[in-house]
Structure formats: C-alpha cells, structure tokens
C-alpha positions as CSV (number, residue, x, y, z in Angstrom):
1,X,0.0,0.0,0.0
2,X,1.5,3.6,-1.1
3,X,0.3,6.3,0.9
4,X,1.4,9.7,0.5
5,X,2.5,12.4,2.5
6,X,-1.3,14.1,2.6
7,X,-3.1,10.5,4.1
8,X,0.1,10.1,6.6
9,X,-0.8,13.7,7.7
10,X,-4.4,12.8,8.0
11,X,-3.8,9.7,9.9
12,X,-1.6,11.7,12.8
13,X,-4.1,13.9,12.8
14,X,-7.2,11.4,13.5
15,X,-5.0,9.9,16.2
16,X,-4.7,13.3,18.4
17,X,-6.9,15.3,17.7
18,X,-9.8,13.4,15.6
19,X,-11.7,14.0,12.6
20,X,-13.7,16.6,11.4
21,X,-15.9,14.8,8.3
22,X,-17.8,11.4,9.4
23,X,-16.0,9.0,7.8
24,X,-12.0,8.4,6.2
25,X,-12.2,5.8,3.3
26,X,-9.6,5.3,1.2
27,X,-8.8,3.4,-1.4
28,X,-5.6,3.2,-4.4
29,X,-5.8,1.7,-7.6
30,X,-4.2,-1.9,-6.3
31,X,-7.4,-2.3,-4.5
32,X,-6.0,-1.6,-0.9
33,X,-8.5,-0.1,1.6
34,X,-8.0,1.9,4.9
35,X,-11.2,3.0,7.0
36,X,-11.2,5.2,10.1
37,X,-14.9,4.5,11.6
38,X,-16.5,4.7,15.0
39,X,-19.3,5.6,17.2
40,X,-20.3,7.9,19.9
41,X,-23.2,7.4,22.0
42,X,-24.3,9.2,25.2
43,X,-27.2,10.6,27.1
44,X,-28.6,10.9,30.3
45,X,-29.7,8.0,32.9
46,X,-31.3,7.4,36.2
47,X,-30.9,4.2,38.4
48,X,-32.2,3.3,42.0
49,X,-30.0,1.8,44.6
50,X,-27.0,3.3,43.3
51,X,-24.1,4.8,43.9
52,X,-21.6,7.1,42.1
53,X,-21.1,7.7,38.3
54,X,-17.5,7.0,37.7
55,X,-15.8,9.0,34.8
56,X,-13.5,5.8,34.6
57,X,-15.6,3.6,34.1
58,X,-16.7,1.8,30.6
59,X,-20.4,2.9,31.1
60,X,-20.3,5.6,33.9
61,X,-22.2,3.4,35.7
62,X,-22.8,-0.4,36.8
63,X,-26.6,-1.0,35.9
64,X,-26.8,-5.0,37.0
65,X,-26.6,-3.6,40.9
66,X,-23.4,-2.2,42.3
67,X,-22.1,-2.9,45.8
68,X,-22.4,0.7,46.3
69,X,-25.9,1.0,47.0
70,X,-26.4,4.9,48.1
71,X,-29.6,5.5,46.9
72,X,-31.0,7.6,43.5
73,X,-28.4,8.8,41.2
74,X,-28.4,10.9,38.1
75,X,-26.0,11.2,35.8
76,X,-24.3,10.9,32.4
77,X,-23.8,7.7,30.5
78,X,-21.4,6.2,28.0
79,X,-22.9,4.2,25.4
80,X,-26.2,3.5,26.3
81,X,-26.9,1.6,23.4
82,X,-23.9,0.6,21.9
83,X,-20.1,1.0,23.2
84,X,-18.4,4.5,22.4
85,X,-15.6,3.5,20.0
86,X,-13.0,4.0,17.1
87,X,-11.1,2.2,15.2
88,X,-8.8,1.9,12.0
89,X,-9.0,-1.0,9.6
90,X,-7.7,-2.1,6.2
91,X,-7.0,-4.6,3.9
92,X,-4.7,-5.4,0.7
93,X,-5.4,-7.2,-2.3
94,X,-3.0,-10.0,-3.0
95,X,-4.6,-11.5,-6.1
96,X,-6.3,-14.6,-7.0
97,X,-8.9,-14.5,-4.2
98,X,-6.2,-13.8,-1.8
99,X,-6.5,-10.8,0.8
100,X,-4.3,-9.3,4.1
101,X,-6.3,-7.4,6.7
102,X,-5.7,-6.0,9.5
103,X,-8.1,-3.8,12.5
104,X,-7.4,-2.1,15.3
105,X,-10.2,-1.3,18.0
106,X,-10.4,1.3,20.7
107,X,-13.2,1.8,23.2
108,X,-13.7,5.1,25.7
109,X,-15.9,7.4,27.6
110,X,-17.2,10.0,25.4
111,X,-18.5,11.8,29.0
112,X,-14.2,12.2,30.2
113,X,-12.4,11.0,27.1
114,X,-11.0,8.6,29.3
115,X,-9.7,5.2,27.7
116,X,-12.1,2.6,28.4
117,X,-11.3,0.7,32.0
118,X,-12.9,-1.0,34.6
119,X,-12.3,1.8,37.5
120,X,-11.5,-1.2,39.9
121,X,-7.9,-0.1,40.5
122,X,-9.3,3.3,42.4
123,X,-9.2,1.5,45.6
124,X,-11.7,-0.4,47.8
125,X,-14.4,1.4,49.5
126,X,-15.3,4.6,47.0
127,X,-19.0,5.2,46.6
128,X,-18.3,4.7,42.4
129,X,-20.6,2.1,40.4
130,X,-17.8,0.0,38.8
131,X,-17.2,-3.4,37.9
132,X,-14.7,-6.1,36.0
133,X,-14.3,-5.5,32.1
134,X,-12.0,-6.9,29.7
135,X,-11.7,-3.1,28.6
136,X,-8.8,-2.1,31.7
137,X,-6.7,1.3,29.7
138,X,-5.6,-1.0,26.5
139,X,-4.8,1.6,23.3
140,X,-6.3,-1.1,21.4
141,X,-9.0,-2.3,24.2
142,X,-11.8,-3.8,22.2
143,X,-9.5,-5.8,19.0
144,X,-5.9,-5.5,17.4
145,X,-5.4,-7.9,14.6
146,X,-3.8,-8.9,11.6
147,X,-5.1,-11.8,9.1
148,X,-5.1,-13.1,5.7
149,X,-8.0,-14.8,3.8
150,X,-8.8,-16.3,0.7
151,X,-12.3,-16.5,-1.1
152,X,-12.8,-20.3,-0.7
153,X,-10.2,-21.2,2.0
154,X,-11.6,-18.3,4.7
155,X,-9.8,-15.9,7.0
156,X,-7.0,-16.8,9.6
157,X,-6.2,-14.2,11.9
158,X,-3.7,-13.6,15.3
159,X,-4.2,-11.4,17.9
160,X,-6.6,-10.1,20.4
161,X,-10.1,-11.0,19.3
162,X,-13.9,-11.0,20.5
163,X,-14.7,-14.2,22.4
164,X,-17.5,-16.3,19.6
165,X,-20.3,-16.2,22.6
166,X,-19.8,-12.4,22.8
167,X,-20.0,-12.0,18.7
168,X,-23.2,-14.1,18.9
169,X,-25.1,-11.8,21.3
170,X,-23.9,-8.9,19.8
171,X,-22.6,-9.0,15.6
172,X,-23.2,-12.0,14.3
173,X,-26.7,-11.7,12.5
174,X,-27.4,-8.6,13.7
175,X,-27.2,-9.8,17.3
176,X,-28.8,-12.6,19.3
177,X,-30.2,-10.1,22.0
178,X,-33.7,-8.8,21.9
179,X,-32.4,-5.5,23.3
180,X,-29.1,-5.0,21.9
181,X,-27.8,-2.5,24.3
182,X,-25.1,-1.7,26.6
183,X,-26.7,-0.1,29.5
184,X,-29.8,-2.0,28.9
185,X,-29.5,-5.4,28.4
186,X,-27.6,-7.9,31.0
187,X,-26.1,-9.9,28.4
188,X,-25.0,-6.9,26.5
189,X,-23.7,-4.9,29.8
190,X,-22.0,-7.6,31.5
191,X,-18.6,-9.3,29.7
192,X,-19.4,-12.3,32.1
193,X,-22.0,-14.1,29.5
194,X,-19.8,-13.4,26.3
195,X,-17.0,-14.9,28.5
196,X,-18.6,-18.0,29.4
197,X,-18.9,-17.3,33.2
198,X,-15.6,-14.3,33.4
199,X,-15.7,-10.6,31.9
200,X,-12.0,-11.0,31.3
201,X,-12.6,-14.0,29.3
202,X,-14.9,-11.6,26.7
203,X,-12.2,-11.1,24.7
204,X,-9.0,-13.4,24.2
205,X,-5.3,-12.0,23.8
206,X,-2.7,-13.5,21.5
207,X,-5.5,-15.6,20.3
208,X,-5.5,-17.0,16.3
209,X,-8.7,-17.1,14.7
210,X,-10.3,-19.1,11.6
211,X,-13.4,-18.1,10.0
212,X,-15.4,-19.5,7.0
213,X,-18.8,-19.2,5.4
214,X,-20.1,-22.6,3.4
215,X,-22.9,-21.2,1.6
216,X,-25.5,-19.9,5.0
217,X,-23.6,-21.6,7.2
218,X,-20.4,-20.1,9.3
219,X,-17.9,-21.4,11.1
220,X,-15.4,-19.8,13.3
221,X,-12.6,-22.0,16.0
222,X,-10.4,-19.9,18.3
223,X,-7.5,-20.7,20.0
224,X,-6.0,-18.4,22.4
225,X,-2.2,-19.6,23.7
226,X,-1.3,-18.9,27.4
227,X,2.2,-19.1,26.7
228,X,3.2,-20.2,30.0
229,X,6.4,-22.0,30.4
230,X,6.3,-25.5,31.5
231,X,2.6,-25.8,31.9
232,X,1.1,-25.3,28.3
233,X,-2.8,-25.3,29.1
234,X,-2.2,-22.8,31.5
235,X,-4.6,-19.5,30.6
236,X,-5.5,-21.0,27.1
237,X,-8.5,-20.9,25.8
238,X,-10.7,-22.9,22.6
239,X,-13.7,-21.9,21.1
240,X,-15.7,-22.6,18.2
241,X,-19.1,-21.6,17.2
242,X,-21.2,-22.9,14.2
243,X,-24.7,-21.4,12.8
244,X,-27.0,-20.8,10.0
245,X,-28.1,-17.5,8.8
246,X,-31.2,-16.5,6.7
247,X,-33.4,-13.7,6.1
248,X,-35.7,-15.0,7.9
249,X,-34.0,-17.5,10.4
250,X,-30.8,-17.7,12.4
251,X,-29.4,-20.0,14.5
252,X,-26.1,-20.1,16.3
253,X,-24.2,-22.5,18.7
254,X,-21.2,-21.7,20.5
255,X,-19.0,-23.7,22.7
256,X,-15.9,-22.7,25.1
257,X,-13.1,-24.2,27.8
258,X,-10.7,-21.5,29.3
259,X,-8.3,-22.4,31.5
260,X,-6.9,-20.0,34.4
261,X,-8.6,-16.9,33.6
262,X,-9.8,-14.3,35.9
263,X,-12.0,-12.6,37.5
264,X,-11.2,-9.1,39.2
265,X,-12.1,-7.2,42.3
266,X,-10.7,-4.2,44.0
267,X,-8.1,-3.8,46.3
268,X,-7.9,-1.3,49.0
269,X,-4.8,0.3,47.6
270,X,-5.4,2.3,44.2
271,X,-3.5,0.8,41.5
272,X,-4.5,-2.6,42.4
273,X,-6.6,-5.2,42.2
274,X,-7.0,-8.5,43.8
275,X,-7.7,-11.7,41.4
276,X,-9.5,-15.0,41.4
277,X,-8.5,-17.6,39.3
278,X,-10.8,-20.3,37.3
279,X,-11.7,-22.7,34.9
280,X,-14.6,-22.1,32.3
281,X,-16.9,-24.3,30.6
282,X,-20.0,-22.9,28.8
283,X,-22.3,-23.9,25.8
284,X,-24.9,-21.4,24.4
285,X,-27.5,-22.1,21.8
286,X,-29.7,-18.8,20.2
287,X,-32.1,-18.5,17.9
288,X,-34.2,-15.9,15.5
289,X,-37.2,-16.4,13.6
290,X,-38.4,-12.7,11.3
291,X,-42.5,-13.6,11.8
292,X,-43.2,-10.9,9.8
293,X,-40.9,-8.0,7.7
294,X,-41.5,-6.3,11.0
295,X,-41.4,-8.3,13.6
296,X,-38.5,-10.4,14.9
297,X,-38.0,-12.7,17.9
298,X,-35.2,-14.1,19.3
299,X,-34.5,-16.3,22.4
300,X,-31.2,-17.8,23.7
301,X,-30.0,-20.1,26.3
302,X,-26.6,-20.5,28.1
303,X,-24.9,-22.6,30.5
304,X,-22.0,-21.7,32.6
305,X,-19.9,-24.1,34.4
306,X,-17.1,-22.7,36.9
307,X,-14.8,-24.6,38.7
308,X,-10.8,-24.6,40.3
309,X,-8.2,-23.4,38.1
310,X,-5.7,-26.1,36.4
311,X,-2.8,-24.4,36.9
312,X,-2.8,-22.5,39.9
313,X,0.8,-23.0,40.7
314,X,1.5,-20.9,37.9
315,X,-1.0,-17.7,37.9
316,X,-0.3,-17.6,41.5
317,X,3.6,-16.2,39.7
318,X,1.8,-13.3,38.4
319,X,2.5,-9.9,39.8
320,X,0.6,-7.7,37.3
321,X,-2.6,-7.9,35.1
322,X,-3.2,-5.6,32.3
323,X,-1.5,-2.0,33.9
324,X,-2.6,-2.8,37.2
325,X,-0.4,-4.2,40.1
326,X,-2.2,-7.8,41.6
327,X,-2.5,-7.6,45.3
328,X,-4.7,-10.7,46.8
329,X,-4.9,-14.0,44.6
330,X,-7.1,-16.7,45.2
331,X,-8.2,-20.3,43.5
332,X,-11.7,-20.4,42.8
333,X,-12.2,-23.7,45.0
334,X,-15.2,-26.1,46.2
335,X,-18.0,-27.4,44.2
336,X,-18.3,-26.6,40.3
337,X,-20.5,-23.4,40.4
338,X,-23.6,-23.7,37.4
339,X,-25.3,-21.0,36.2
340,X,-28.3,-21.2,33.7
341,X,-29.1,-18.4,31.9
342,X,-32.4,-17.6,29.7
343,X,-33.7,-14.8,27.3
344,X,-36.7,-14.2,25.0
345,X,-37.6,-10.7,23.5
346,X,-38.1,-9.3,20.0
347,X,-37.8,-6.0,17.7
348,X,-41.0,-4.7,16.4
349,X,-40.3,-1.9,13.2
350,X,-43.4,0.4,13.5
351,X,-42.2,2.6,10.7
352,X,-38.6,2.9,8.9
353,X,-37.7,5.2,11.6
354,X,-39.1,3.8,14.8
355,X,-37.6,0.3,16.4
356,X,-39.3,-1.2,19.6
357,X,-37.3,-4.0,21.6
358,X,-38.6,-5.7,24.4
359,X,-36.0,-8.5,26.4
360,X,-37.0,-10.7,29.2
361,X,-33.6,-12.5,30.9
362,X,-33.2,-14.8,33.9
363,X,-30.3,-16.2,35.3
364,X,-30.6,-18.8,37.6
365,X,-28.1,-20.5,40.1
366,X,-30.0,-23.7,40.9
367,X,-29.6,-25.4,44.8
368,X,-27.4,-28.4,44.1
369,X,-25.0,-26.9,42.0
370,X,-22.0,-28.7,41.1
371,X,-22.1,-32.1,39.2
372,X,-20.3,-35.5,40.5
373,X,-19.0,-35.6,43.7
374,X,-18.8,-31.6,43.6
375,X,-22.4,-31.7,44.3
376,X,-23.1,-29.7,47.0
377,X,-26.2,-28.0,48.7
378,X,-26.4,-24.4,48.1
379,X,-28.6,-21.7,48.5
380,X,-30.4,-20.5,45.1
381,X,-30.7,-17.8,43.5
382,X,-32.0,-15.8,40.8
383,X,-31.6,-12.6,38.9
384,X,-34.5,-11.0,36.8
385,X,-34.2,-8.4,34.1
386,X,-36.7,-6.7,31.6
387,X,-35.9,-4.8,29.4
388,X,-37.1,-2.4,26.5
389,X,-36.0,0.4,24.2
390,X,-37.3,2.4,21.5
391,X,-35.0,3.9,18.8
392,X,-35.5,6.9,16.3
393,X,-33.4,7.3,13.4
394,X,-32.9,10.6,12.2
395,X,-30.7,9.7,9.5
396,X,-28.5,6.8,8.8
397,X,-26.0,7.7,10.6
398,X,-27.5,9.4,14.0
399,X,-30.3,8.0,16.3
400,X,-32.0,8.8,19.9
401,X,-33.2,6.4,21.9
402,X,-35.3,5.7,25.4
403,X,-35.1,2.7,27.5
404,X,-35.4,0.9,30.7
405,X,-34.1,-1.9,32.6
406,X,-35.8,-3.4,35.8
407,X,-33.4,-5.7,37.5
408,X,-35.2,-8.1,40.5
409,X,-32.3,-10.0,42.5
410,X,-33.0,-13.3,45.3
411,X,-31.2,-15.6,46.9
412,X,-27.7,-15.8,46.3
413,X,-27.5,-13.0,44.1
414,X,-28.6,-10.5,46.8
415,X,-24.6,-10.6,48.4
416,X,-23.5,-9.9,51.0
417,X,-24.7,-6.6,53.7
418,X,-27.3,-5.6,51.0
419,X,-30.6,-6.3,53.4
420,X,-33.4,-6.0,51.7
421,X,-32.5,-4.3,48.3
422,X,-33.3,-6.3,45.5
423,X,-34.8,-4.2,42.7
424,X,-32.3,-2.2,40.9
425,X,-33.7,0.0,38.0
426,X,-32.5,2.2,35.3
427,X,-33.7,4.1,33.2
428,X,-31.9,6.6,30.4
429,X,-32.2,8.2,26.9
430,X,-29.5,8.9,24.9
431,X,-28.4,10.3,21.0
432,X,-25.9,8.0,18.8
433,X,-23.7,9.1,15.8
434,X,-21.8,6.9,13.7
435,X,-19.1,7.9,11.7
C-alpha cells in the first residue's frame, strides 16, 4: 500500500486530535482499503439503589446492581446503546482470491475522554458504580489484529479477538439479543456471559482465529495460547461456534473451555486489584425467527460451568494484570459453580424510523449446584431483568433512543450486607452518531 505524505498527515491527525468529516475511506488503484470509523453514544440516565457515576468507568455506571448501593443517582452515561468507540481497519489485495487485513479497535468514555477501564484499581471502599471488564486502559482495548483470507479457504487471523459467545449476542446476524444494548441489556452490559462465566474471558489475547462461510452456514474455531512455560494449558483458551443465517432465520451455537482466567475485584490500595483464578466451561445455543418484515423474535439459552483453576501453581507467579499491580490471589475452590441463563424478546419496526425492543432474561443459580461428587447443597438464587427500548433514526448515521431496565435480585444473588434491596432499575435516553 503507497500512501502519500497528505493520508500520513491525516492519519496523525485522527489519532490526536480526531476528525472533522464522518467517515475516512480510502482506497488506491491496487485495491487496498484503509477505514477510520467509530461511534459515539451518550445521554442521560437514572438508576435506584446506586451509587456514584464514575468518569473511569466503561459505562459511567454499573446497571446490573453495584455494591455501592447509596440511593437515586443521576448522571451521564457512555454508550447507552452501543459501546463508544473507534477504530482503523484495512486490507490489501494479493490476487487470486487472496486478501491481508488488519483492524485495530479502541473503546472510551465520550463523558471524560477517558480510555475505556474497569475503574477497579481506584481503591476499595469509593462510593463509584464500577465493575470487572475486559476493557482495563488498552490503546487497542476492544480488538488488534492482523489476518489473511482467501475467497474459498476463509480468513486466519492472530491477535486479540472477540470471544465467539460475545459476537453471537452482539454481531453476528445482527445480534442474538432482543435488546441490543449496553446499559440496557444484561447480556450486552455484563462481559461475564460473552466470556462464558468471566468478563475477562470476553475477549481473548494472543488468540488466532479461523473463520469460514459454506454457503449460510459459518464457522469460526479460536485458539487463544497462554504461553506459560512448562505448563502449556495454562490460561488457554478454545472456542468454536457454528450457525446458520437466513433472512428470515438464524441460529447459532457456541461452545468454550478456558483455563486460568480471571476474575477481578478491588483492592484497597489504588493501582490494584486482587484476582480469582478459574476454569470455564460454557455452551450457548440462540435463535431468530423474522415472523413478519416487521417483527423479529429471538430467544437464547446458556450454561456456565465454573470450577478450580488447572494451573494455579502458575497464575499464583503473576504480579501484574493488564496495567494494574495484583495484590490478593485466590483459587476459585469447592463445588463446580452452574449458572443457567435464559432470554426471550423481539424487535417490532413500527415505521422505517421507529424500532421497539422488548427483552425478558433470567439467570438462575440452581440449589445443588455442582455435578459428580462436587455436588453440594447451596442456596439458590436468581436474577431477573426486563428490558425495552425504543430507537428513532434521524438519518442513517445518528439516532436517539429511550429505555429501561428493571433488574429483580434473590437468593444468592442478593450478596453480602445488602438487606433488603433487591430491585435495581435504570432508566436513560440517549443520541448515537456513527461515523
């Protein structure tokens, strides 16, 4: 790829200071490609039992209940419906079917400008709604990688990719989620589901990815390599997802075993957070069905399995994650811990302009959990969402939306010193520009 001295120029400048027009797309005569595109989304929100928006944080604010439970808060959000981010991608002809790619990925807090992190490493004990991402300060937070494909053969790619469960709620077909929104939807908020039981695990470092369509059907295996000397399962991570797309039906299955990943929690000093270590096991089956030109439903069902960590011996070495400095680690131990989680919902098109989605989800830690002679007694629990949002496009490019969550918590879901809370609701509307 040639590029002058006027696109190097432009590319500094998108880097510091941004763009001025919507969208960079350009293109030589040997049929190479480079794209700057993004999206900013933010707007206004209210939530009950609450505590502090965090300018740190991904979101602003945790909306699946925060240990910092204060009372009313309101405040401004970051992508309400979908993830404020930009990124850079291209690709290169090679002839005879033959292509190299590449895309790099950056999420952030439109509200700050802050780089997108999980605002854990303030220290223990602030009033701020945060929580674990997989989004902790990275340039490239949300995907850096390089690839080559070929028209028959499909793509190949190294680097740090989506997790398959997370492109299946979100991407692939559109997205498996009745309400596909950040601030609005459990499985869309929380990393957790996408990660098979572990936000960390949403997306995979120093992964390679393969990816091919036969006709409807896709395909896509990942492999992500811990790299650890001496013990080579430790932190890896397989993945492979299969499914069927229509226009009018969809259907995708995922399966996924990580090894040694993580889970993250604050630590009293700033800078630092403490870390558990597990295993992962999950399975997730969704589906779609377009009833009419206007009316779409779509349900999904997942299981989570977490259990002790292979090689603890090992992550119990580490002295940093991501930028922050690791302070307590601990084994996830005792019985396998299941977790069975359900959604049902649709999007109804009124007119061209005007999108209703409605999303029911339950996740459910049944008594007994564990399988074998894990089995143990435990107390049950469940965690109730509904949501629903209605979108209004005022041009391709830009939208405004309104929508509510209402969050109902029991059992073991509840936590510890929360009493009697157990409704957590939110409630927000925001505008969206791409670019």
């Amino acid at each position: 790829m040639k590029m002058n001295k006027t696109l190097l120029a432009i590319l500094a400048m998108s880097s510091v200071a941004g763009v001025a027009q919507a969208q960079v797309n350009l293109a030589n005569a040997d049929q190479s490609t480079l794209s700057l595109y993004g999206i900013l989304d933010a707007g206004v929100v209210q939530m009950t039992n609450a505590g502090n928006i965090s300018p740190n944080f991904v979101t602003g604010a945790n909306p699946t209940g925060s240990n910092s439970r204060i009372g009313t808060v309101r405040g401004m959000m970051n992508g309400g419906e979908s993830q404020s981010r930009w990124g850079i991608k291209g690709s290169e002809d090679l002839g005879d079917g033959n292509k190299a790619f590449f895309q790099l990925e950056s999420a952030f807090n439109v509200a700050s400008g802050n780089l997108a992190t999980s605002g854990l490493a303030g220290g223990a004990g602030t009033p701020n709604m945060v929580a674990d991402t997989a989004l902790n300060g990275q340039l490239f937070n949300r995907m850096a990688l390089i690839g080559v494909s070929n028209t028959d053969m499909g793509a190949l790619s190294f680097g740090r990719h989506y997790s398959l469960a997370l492109d299946v709620i979100g991407s692939i077909g559109g997205g498996y989620d009745p309400v596909n929104a950040q601030m609005f939807s459990p499985i869309n908020f929380s990393g957790s589901y996408g990660g098979g039981g572990a936000t960390d695990n949403s997306r995979v470092d120093s992964s390679i990815k393969y990816a091919n369509k036969f006709g409807n059907i896709n395909v896509n295996a990942l492999y992500g390599m811990g790299g650890v000397a001496a013990a080579s399962t430790a932190r890896s991570n397989a993945q492979l997802n299969v499914g069927y797309e229509a226009d009018a039906f969809g259907v995708q299955a995922t399966a996924q075993q990580a090894k040694d990943t993580t889970g993250l929690s604050a630590n009293i000093t700033p800078g630092m957070v403490n870390a558990t270590f597990e295993n992962l096991t999950s399975y997730m089956l969704a589906g779609r069905f377009s009833a009419t030109e206007a009316l779409t439903l779509k349900a999904g069902y997942e299981r989570m399995q977490i259990s002790a960590p292979s090689n603890y011996a090992q992550d119990a070495l580490m002295t940093t994650i991501y930028s922050y400095n690791l302070g307590t680690k601990t084994a996830f131990t005792g019985a396998q811990r299941n977790l069975n989680v359900y959604w049902v919902g649709g999007n109804f098109q009124f007119t061209p302009k005007t999108k209703l989605s409605v999303g029911y989800y339950d996740i459910e830690l049944p008594s007994g959990t564990g399988t074998g002679a894990n089995t143990v007694t435990t107390s049950t629990g469940s965690d109730k969402y509904l949501s629903a949002m209605v979108e209004y496009n005022l041009s391709k490019m830009t939208n405004v939306y309104a929508a509510m969550m209402l969050d109902k918590k029991s059992g073991s879901f509840l936590g510890a010193g929360t009493g009697a809370i157990s409704t957590f609701n939110t409630y927000g509307a925001g505008l969206r520009i791409k670019f």
